[in-house]
N, C-alpha and C positions, 0 to 999 in steps of 0.2 A: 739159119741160126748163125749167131757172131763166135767164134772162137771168144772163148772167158780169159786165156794168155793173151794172143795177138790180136782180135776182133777183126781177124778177117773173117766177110759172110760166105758161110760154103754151104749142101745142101745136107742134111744127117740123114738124109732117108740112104745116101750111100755109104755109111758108116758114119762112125762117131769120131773119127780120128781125122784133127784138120791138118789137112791137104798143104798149111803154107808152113805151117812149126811141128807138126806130128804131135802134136796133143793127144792123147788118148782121153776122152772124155768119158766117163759112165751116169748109163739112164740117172742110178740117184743124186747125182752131182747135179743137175738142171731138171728142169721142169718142163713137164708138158707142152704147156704153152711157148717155152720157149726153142722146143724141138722142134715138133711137128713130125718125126718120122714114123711111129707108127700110124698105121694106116687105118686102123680102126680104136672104136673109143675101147670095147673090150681089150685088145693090143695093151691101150694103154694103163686100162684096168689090171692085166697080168704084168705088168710090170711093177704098179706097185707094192704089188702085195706078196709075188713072188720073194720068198727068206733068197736072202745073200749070200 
């Protein structure tokens, strides 16, 4: 995935915070498709539905 500050591409399945500006990003800030870290579709299921 691209950092949404800097765009640099880093991998999010090792966290959500990039590595080159320290972003801290969270799941409901970006989308699925554009993550890619959890590992299953259920994963991604309890993420969204999971209250904040």
């Amino acid at each position: 995935m691209n950092c949404p500050t800097c765009d640099y591409e880093f991998d999010p399945s090792r966290g959500l915070q990039c590595p080159r500006c320290g972003e801290a990003l969270d799941c409901g800030e970006i989308g699925c498709s554009n993550c890619d870290a959890c590992d299953s579709l259920f994963e991604q299921l309890g993420q969204r539905i999971r209250p904040k």
